[in-house]
Phi, psi and omega in degrees: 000129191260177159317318191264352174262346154314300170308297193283326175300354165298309174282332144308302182286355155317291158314303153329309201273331184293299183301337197277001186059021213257327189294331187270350165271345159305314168308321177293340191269316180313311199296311176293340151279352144267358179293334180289304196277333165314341181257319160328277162344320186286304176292331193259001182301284176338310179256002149248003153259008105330314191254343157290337160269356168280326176280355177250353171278000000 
């Protein structure tokens, strides 16, 4: 199986989820799981300028 046949076989499946409207819940899963980790982060920012303003007094 070559490059191009990898490809358009990506792209059918694409094609799939867009008619089945199944493409916007992949987008959604996405946003929410990066959304998770943006806030994870967001929680460890927090608690290590936290724990860094504890070490210095």
């Amino acid at each position: 199986m070559n490059f191009i046949q990898v490809t358009r076989s990506s792209i059918d499946m694409a094609d799939i989820f867009r008619a089945d409207g199944k493409i916007y819940v992949v987008i959604a899963v996405i946003g929410i799981v990066f959304l998770g980790i943006v806030a994870y982060l967001m929680y460890l920012d927090r608690k290590i300028t936290t724990l860094e303003n504890a070490n210095k007094e």
